[in-house]
C-alpha positions in Angstrom: -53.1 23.9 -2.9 -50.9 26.0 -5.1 -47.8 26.2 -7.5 -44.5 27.7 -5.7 -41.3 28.8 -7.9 -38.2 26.4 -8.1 -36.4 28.3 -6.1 -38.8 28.7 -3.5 -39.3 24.9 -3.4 -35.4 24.3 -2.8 -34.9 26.6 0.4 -38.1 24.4 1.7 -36.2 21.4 1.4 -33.5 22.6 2.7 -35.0 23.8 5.3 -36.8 20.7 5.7 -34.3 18.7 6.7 -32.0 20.7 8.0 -34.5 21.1 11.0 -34.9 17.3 10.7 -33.7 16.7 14.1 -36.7 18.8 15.1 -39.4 16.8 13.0 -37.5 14.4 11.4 -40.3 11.9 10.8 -43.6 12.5 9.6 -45.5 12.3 13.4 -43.6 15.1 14.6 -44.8 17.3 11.8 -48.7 18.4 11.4 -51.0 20.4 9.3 -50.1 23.3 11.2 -46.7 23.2 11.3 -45.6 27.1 9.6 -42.9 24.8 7.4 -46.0 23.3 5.6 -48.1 26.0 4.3 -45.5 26.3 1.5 -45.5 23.0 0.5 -46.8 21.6 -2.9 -49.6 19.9 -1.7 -52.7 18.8 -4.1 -54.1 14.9 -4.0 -51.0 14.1 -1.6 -48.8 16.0 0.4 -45.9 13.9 0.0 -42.8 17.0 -0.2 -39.1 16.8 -0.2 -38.5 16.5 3.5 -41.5 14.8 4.8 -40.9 11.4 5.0 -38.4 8.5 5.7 -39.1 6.1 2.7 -40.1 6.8 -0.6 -43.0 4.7 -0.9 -44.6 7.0 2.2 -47.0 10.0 2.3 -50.1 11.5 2.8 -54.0 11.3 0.8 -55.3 14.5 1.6 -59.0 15.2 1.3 -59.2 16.3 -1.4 -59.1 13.1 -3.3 -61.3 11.9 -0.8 -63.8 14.7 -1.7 -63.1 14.9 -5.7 -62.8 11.2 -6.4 -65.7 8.7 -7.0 -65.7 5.4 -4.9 -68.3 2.3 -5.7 -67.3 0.8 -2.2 -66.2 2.3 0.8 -63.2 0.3 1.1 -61.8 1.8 -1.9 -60.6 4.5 -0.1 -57.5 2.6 0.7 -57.0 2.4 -3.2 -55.9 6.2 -3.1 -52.8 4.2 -1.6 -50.6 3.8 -4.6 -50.5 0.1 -5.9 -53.1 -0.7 -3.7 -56.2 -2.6 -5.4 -59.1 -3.2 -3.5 -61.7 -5.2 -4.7 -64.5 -7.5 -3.8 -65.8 -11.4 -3.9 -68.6 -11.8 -2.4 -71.2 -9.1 -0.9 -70.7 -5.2 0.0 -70.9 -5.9 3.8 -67.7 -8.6 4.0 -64.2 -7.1 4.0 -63.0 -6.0 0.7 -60.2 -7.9 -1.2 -56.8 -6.1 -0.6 -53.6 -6.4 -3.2 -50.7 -4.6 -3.1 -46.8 -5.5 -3.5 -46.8 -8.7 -5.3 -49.5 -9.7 -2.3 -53.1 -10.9 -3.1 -53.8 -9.8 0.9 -56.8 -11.5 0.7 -59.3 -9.1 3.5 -55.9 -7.7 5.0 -53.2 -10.0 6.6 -49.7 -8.4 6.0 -51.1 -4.5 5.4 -51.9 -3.0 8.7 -55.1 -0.2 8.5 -56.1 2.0 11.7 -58.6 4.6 12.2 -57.6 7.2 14.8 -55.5 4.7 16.5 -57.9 2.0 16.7 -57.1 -1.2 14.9 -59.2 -2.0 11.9 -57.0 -5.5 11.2 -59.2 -8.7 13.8 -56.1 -11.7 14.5 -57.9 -14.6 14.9 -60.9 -14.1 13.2 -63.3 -16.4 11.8 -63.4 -15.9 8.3 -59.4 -15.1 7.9 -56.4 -13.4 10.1 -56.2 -9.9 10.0 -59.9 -9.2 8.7 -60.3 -5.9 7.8 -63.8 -4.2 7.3 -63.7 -0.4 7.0 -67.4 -0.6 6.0 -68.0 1.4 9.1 -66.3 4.6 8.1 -68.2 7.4 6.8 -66.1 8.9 4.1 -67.2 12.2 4.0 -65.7 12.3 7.8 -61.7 11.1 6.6 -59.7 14.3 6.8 -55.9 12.3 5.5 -54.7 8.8 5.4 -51.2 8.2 6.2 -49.5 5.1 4.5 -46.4 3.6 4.8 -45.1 0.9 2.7 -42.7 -2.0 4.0 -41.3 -3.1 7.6 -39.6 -0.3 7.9 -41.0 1.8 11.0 -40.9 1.1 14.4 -44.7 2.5 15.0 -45.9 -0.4 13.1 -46.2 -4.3 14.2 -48.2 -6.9 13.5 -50.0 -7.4 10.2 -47.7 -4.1 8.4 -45.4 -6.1 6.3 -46.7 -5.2 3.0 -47.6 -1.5 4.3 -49.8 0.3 6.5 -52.5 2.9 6.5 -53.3 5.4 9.0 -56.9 7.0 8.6 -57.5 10.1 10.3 -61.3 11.6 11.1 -61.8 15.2 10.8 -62.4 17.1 14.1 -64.2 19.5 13.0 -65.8 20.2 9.5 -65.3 23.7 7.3 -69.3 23.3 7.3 -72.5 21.3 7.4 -73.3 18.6 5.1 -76.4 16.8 3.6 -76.6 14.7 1.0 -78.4 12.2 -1.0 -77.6 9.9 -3.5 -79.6 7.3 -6.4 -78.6 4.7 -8.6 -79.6 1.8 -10.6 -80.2 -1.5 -8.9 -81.9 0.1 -6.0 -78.7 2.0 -4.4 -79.6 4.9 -2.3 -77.2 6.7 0.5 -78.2 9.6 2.5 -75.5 11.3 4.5 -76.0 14.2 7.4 -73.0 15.9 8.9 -71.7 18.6 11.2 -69.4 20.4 13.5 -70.6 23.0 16.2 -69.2 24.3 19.3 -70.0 23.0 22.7 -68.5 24.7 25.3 -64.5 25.2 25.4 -64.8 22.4 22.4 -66.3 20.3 19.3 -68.9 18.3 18.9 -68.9 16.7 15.6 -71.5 14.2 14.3 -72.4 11.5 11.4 -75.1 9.7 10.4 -75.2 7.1 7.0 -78.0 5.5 5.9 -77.3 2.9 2.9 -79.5 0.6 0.3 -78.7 -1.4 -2.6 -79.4 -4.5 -4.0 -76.6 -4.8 -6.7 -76.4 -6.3 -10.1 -77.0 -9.5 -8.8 -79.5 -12.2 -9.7 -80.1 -12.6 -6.2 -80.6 -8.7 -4.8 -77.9 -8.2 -2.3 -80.3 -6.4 -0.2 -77.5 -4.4 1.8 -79.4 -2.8 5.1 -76.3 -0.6 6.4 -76.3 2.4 9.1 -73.3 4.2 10.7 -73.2 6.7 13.1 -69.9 9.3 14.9 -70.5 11.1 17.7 -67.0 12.8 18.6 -66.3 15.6 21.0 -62.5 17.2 20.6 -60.9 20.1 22.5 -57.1 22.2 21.1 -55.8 21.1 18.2 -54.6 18.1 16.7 -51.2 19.3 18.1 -52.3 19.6 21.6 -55.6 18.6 22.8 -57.8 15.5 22.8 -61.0 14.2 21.5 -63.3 11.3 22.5 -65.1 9.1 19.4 -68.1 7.0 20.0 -68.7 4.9 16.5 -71.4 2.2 15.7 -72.4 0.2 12.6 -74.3 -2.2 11.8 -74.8 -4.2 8.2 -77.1 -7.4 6.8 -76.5 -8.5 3.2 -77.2 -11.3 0.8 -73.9 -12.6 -1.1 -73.0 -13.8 -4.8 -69.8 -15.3 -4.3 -66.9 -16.2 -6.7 -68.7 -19.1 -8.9 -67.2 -21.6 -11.4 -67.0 -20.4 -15.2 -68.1 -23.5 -16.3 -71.7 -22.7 -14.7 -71.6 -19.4 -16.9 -70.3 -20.6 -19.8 -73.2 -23.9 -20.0 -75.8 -21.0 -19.5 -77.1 -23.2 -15.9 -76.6 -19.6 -14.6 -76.4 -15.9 -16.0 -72.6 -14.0 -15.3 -74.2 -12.0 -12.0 -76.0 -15.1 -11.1 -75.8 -17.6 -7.6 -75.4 -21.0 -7.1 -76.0 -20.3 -3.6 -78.8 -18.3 -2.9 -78.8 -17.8 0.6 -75.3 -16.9 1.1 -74.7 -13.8 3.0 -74.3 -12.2 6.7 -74.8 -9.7 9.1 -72.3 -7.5 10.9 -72.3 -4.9 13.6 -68.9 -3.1 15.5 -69.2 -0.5 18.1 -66.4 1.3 19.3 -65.5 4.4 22.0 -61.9 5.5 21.7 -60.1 8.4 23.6 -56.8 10.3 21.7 -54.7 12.6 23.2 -51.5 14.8 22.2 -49.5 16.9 24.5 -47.3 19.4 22.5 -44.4 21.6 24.6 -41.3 22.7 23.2 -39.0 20.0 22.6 -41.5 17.0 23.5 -44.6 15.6 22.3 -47.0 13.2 24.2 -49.2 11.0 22.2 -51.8 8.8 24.4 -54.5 6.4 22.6 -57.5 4.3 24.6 -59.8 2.0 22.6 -62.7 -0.3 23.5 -64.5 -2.2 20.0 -67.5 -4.5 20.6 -67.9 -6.7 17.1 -70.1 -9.0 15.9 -70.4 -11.4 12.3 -72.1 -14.5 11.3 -71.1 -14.9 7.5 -72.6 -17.8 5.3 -70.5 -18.9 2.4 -70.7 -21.9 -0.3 -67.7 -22.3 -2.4 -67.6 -26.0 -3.4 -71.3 -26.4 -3.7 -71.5 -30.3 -3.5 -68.3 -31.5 -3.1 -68.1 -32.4 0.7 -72.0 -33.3 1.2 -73.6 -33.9 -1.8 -76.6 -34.3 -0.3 -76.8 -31.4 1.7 -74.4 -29.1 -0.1 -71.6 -27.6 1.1 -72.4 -24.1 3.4 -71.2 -23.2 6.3 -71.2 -20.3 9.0 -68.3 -18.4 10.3 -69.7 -16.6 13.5 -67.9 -14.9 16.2 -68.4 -12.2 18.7 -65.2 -10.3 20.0 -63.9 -7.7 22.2 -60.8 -5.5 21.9 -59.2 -3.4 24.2 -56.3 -1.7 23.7 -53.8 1.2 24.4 -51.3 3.2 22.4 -48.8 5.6 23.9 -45.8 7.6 23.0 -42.8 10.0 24.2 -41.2 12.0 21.5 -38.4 14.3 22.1 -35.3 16.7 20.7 -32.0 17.0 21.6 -28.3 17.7 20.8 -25.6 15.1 21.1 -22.7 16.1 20.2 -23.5 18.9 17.6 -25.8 16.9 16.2 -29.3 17.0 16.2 -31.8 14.1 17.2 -35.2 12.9 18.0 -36.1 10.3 20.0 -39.1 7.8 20.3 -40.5 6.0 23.0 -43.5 3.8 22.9 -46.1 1.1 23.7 -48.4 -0.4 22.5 -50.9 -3.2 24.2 -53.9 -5.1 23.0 -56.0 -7.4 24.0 -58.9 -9.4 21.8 -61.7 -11.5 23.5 -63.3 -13.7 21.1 -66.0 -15.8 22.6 -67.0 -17.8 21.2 -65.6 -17.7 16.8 -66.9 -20.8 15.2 -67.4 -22.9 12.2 -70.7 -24.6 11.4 -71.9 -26.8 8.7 -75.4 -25.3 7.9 -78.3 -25.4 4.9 -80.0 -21.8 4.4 -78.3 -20.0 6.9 -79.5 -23.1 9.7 -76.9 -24.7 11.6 -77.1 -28.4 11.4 -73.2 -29.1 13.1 -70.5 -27.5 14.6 -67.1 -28.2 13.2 -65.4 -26.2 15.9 -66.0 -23.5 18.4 -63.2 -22.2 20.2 -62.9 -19.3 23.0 -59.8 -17.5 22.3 -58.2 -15.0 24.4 -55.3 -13.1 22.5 -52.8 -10.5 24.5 -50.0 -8.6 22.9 -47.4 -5.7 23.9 -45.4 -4.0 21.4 -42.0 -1.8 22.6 -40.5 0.4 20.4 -37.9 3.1 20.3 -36.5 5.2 17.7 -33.5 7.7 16.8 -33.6 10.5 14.5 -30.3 11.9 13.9 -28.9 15.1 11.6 -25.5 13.8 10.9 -25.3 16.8 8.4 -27.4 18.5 6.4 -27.7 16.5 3.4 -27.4 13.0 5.4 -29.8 11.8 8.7 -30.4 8.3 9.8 -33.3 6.6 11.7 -32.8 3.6 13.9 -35.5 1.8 15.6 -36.0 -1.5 17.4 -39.5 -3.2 18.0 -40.1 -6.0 20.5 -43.4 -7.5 20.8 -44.8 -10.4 22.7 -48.0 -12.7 22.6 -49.9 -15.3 24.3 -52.5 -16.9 23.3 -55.3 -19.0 25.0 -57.4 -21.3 23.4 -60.6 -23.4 24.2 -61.7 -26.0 21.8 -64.7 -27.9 21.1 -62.5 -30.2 19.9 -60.2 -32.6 22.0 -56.2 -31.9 22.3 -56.5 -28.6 21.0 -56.9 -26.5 23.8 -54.1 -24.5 25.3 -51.8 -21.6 25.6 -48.8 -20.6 23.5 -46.8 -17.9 23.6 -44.2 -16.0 21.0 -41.9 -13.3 20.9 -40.2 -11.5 18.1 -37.6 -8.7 18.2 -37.6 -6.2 14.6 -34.6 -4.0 14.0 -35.3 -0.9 11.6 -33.1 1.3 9.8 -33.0 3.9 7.6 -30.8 6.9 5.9 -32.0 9.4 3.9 -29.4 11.5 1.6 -29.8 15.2 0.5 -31.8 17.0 -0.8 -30.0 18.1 -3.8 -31.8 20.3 -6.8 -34.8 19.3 -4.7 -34.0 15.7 -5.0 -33.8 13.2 -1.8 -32.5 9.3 -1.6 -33.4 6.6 0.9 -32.1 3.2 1.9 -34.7 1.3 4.2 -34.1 -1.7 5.7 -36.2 -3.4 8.5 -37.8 -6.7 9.7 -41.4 -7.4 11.0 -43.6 -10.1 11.6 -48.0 -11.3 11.1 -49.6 -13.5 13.7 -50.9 -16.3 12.6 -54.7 -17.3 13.9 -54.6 -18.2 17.5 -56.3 -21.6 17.0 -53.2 -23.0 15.0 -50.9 -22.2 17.7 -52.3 -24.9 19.7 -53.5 -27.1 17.1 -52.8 -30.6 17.1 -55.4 -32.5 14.7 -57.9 -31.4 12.3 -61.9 -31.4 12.8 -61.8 -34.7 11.3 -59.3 -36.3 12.9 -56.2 -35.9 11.3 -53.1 -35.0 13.3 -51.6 -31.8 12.7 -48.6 -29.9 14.0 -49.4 -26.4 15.7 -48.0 -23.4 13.2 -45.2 -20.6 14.5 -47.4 -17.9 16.5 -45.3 -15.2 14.9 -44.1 -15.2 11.5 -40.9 -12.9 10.9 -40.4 -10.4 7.4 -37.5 -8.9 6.1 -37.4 -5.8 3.6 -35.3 -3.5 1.8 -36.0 -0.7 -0.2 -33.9 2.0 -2.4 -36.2 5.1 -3.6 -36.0 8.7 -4.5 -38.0 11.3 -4.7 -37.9 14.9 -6.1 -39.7 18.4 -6.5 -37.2 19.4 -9.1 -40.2 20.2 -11.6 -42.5 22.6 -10.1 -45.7 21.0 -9.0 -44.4 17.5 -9.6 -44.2 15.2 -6.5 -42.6 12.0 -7.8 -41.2 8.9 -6.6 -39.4 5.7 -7.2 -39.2 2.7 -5.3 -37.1 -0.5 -5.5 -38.1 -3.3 -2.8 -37.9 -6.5 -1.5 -39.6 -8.5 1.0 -39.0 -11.7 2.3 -41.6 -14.0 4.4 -40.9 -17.1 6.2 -44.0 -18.5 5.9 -47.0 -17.4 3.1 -51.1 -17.8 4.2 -52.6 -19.8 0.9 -56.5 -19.5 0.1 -57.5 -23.2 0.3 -61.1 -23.0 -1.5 -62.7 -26.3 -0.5 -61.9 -25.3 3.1 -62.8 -21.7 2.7 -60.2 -20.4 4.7 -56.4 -19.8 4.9 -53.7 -22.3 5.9 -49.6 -21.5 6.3 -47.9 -22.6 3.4 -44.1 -22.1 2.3 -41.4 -19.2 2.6 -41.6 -16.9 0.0 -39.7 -13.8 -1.7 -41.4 -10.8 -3.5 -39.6 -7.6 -5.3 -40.3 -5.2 -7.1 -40.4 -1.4 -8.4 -42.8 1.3 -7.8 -43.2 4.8 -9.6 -45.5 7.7 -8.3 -46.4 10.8 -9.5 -48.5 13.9 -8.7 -48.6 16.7 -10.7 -50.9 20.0 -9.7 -50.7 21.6 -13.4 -52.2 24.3 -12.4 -55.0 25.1 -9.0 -57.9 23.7 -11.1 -56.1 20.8 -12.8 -54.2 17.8 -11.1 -52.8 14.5 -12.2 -51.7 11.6 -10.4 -50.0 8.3 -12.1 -48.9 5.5 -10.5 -47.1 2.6 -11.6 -45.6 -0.8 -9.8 -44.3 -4.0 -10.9 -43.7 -7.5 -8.6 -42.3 -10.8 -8.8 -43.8 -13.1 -6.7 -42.2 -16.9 -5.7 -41.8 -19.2 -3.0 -38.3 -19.9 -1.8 -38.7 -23.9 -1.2 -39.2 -25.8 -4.2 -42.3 -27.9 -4.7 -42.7 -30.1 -7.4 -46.3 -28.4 -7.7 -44.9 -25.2 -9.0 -43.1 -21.8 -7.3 -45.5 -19.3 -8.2 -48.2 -17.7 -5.5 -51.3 -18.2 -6.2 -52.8 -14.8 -7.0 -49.9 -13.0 -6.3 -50.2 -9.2 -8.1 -47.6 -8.6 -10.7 -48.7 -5.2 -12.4 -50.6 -2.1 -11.7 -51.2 0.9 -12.8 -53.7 3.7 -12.0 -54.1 7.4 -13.9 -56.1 10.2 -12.7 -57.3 13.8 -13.2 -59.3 16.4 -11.4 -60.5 19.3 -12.9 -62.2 22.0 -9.9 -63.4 25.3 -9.8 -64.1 25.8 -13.5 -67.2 27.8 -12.7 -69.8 26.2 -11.5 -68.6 23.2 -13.0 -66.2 20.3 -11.5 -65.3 16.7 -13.1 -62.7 13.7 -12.3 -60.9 10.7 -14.0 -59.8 7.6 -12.7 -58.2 4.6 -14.7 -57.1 1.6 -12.8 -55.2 -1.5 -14.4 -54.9 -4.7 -12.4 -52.7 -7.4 -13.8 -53.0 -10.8 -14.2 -52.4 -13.2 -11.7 -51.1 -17.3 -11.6 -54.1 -19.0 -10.2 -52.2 -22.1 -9.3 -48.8 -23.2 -8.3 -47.3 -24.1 -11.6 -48.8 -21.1 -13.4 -50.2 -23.3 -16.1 -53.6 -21.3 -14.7 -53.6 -17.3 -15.1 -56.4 -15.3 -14.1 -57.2 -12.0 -17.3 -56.5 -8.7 -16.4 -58.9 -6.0 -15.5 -59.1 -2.2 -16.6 -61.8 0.1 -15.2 -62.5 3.6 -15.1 -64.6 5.6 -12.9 -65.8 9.6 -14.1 -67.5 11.9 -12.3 -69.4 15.5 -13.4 -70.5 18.1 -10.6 -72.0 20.8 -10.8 -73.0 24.0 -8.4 -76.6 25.2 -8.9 -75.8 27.9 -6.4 -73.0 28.4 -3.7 -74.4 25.8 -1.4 -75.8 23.1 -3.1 -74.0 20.8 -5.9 -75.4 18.4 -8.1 -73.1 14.9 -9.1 -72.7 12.3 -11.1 -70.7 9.5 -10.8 -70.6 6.7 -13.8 -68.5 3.4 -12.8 -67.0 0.6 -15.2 -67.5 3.8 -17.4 -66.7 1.4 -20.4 -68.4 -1.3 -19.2 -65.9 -4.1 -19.2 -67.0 -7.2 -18.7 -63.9 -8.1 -16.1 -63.0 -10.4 -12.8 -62.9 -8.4 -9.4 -61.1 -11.7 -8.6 -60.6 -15.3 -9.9 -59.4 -18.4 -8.1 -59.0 -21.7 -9.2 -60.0 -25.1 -7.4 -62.3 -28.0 -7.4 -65.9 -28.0 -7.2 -69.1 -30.0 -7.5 -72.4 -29.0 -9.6 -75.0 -31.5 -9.3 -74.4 -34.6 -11.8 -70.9 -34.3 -11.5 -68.1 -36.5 -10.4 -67.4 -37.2 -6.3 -64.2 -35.7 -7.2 -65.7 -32.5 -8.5 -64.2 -30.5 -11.3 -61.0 -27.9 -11.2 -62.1 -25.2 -12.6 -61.5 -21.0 -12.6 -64.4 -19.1 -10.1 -64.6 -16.1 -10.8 -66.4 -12.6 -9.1 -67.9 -10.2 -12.3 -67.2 -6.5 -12.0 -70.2 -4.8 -11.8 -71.5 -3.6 -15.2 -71.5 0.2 -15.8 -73.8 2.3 -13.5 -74.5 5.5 -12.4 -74.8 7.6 -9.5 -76.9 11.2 -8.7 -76.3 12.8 -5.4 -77.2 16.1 -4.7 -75.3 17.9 -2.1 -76.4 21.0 0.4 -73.9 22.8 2.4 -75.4 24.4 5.4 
């Protein structure tokens, strides 16, 4: 991290991309490229000269390291404009929104560790699950994101934007730590790097407690282990990861304000007391990189056992009242998968190019996922059970070219095909479909000029939709019903900027667009998510980060959407918790001593809750603090204090009908609503060894 002189900062960018044909996009660079270690770099290392889009860069670690996180899914809110919160219990997939999108647990933003897909298609509780629960954060070394459709690399489910987390092969030293909070949280965390043989051998271990605010303890029982064993460098050499994980929880879910407001329950209370789950994931993965002059080899293998059985109750006594309304959503899967790549350089004539080459293949097992009617966690009938077998290869190819030195171009084209196979429980719904989509991708990038760059990105991409639809013809009661499109097509556009011209300052500005031909609505009643109409989102993004000096840094980021479908209903045009504003501010202050301390201010805007926006959820400001300090070189005492003003807020609000006891068959529309946790604290002390 450190401050360069104006000057300096302009023959980098110059440099930059006049030896863009070389590494013209961010994977051909690395950490030890020579170009980089004169790079600004602080929270982000997002330079003139770096990327192909302004709305795409790197989260170093240290904002992983400096920053406090309540939930380990919040690392992804480092992304800027991302929001990640939570409904229900701390061992469910978070609550994504970003770009006029409420994602719901991840459908349309894409998130990877070390190759590996994080997003599950077809999944029980909602396509493109994804629960990073499993990661140990003290073991991220960067996140790459991307936002938009814009890059060939990228396929199903990265419409909105993608996320790229990268584990550390080896770590500057050992780690222990333990942590303690109110409501019963304790976390203990052991890890380290050592040599073995012509190699690494790094290792993790996470033991977690807590029982939350909640009326009804959350009881969270979670453990995650890394055993990974690397050899070279990230440019050229390989490493094999062995991950497992495993997680039990009770849930408060979203409930109905009116509950709260007629004192029948307190704001952290349950009317479903034995919601919850269990959860476990396994995975062994193999990554390779081959580096010569003019080519790079990239070469991914991945095997993931997981496993969930989730109870949820979010109508209470509207379907059964006799019985109440809880069911299971269970599956067990299997995903195999491999991701490889041929990058090289090359004059045509005079000019200089990189080329792409890659594929990508997957293939999930889910045997069986199913839906169950149950009373305290007890089954008492199945609604469906379905075997699914999902296979999909992605093509890609891209060009790079220096058309001169203040103008290159990237072209790609993506072609990716599916089949599914289903086995129902239930009659004329068994069956195989298959689906094909082909994505164009283009983008120029102009300058730099007084350490200024522009971009024009334009690109199309697709989501899946949930295998089970695809051969769908009538619903568990009976009703007929048409199967949906197996692949659902996007189209973006973007116009940003970014500049260095102040020194220290990385910032940013993004104008976008993305249309989708079909949108995936929360239905509550049903507790899950159906296909709904074509929509349109656009927006602006700005993003800054500022290392003031080595010991002080500030980030601030800014986006506003609009959000509407493209058909007219005569229920309304609005999405349903669609994001329209965000804002996050913060500031690290390091190496002041023995003493250390951080900031962090998110704002998260208010949403329509129904169609006709008559219905519009509040907004919600918190801030998170943290003060460390070193009682000697190796060990560090912290604090972290969240909601540090102790809002009384909504992690998320929905609106829909449901049934308390004594009330009509019809049940009651009404807003449900998930508190923010109140204000707590954190004390982990930290040896180095």
């Amino acid at each position: 991290m450190r401050l360069i002189k104006r000057k300096q900062l302009a023959a980098c960018a110059l440099l930059l991309v006049a030896g863009a044909g070389k590494a013209a996009a961010p994977e051909a660079a690395s950490p030890t490229d020579a170009s980089r270690t004169v790079r600004v770099t602080g929270h982000y290392d997002n330079a003139v000269g770096t990327s192909d889009a302004a709305s795409q860069g790197v989260i170093t670690n240290e904002l992983i390291v400096n920053r406090p996180a309540l939930r380990t899914g919040e690392l992804l809110e480092f992304v800027p404009g991302l929001i990640v919160t939570q409904h229900s219990g701390d061992g469910k997939a978070n609550q994504y929104f970003l770009r006029g999108f409420n994602l719901d647990h991840g459908t349309d933003f894409a998130t990877y560790v070390d190759g590996m897909p994080v997003n599950m298609r077809t999944h029980a509780h909602g396509q493109g699950y994804s629960d990073l629960n499993f990661l140990i954060p003290e073991l991220v070394q960067r996140i790459d994101y991307k936002k938009g459709p814009y890059f060939a690399g990228e396929g199903d489910f990265a419409s909105a934007g993608a996320a790229r987390i990268r584990l550390a092969d080896r770590l500057p030293q050992g780690q222990a730590s333990v942590s303690v909070g109110q409501h019963g949280y304790v976390r203990a965390v052991v890890a380290d790097s050592l040599d073995a043989g012509p190699g690494t051998l790094l290792y993790g271990l996470e033991v977690n407690r807590n029982n939350g605010p909640w009326d009804v303890p959350e009881r969270v029982r979670k453990v995650s282990g890394v055993l990974r064993y690397s050899q070279g460098t990230p440019d050229d050499g390989f490493s094999v990861t062995a991950m497992a994980y495993k997680n039990s929880w009770n849930a408060t879910d979203q409930v109905p304000l009116r509950a709260v407001e007629s004192g029948q329950i307190g704001r952290f209370g349950s009317l479903a007391p034995s919601d919850g789950g269990d959860t476990s994931r396994a995975s062994l993965s193999y990554a390779m990189r081959r580096r010569t002059e003019n080519r790079v080899f990239e070469f991914d293998a991945y095997l993931i056992r997981s496993q969930l059985e989730l109870n949820s109750d979010f109508t209470y006594f509207l379907a059964d009242p006799a019985a109440g309304d809880q069911f299971q959503q269970s599956e067990r899967r299997t995903v195999a998968g491999v991701n490889t790549s041929e990058s090289w350089t090359t004059e045509l004539a005079g000019f200089s190019m990189r080329n792409k080459l890659g594929v990508q293949a997957r293939y999930d097992r889910v045997s069986p996922v199913g839906l169950y009617s149950t009373v305290d966690r007890v089954r008492q009938a199945t609604v469906r059970e379905d075997r699914v077998r999902e296979a999909s290869v992605g093509l890609y190819g891209e060009n790079t070219t220096q058309w001169l030195q203040w103008l290159r171009s990237v072209a790609g084209v993506r072609y990716d095909t599916y089949r599914f196979n289903v086995a129902s429980s239930i009659a004329g719904n068994s069956g195989t479909a298959q689906d094909h989509v082909v994505s164009p991708k283009l983008s120029v990038i102009l300058g730099p000029w007084s350490q200024t760059e522009f971009f024009v990105n334009y690109g199309k991409g697709f989501h899946s939709n949930d295998a089970r639809g695809t051969t769908q013809t009538r619903l568990p009661d009976g009703t007929p019903s048409a199967p949906v499109t197996p692949l659902v097509p996007t189209r973006g556009l973007e116009l940003g900027a970014r500049t260095e011209w102040l020194p220290g300052l990385q910032s940013s500005l993004a104008l976008w667009r993305l249309d989708l031909a079909s949108e995936l609505l929360f239905v509550g009643d049903a507790g899950e998510t159906q296909p709904s109409r074509a929509s349109r989102r656009h927006g602006i993004e700005w993003n800054n980060h500022y290392v003031a000096a080595p010991w002080l840094l500030f980030d601030l980021d800014l986006a506003a959407s609009r959000s509407r479908y493209t058909q007219n209903d005569a229920a309304g045009n609005h999405i349903p918790g669609a994001i329209g504003k965000v804002a996050s501010f913060g500031v690290t202050v390091t190496d002041r001593g023995a003493w250390s301390g951080a900031l962090q201010l998110r704002y998260f805007g208010p949403r329509p809750l129904i169609e006709d926006n008559s219905v519009r959820s509040a907004s919600t400001t918190l801030a998170y603090a943290r003060l460390a300090y070193h009682l000697d070189r190796r060990t560090r005492l912290s604090l972290d204090v969240f909601n540090l003003l102790n809002k009384r807020a909504s992690d998320i609000d929905y609106y829909y009908a449901s049934r308390l006891p004594g009330e009509g068959a019809d049940g009651v529309n009404d807003r449900h609503f998930h508190p923010v946790e109140p204000r707590s604290a954190r004390l982990t002390l930290s040896y180095a060894f």
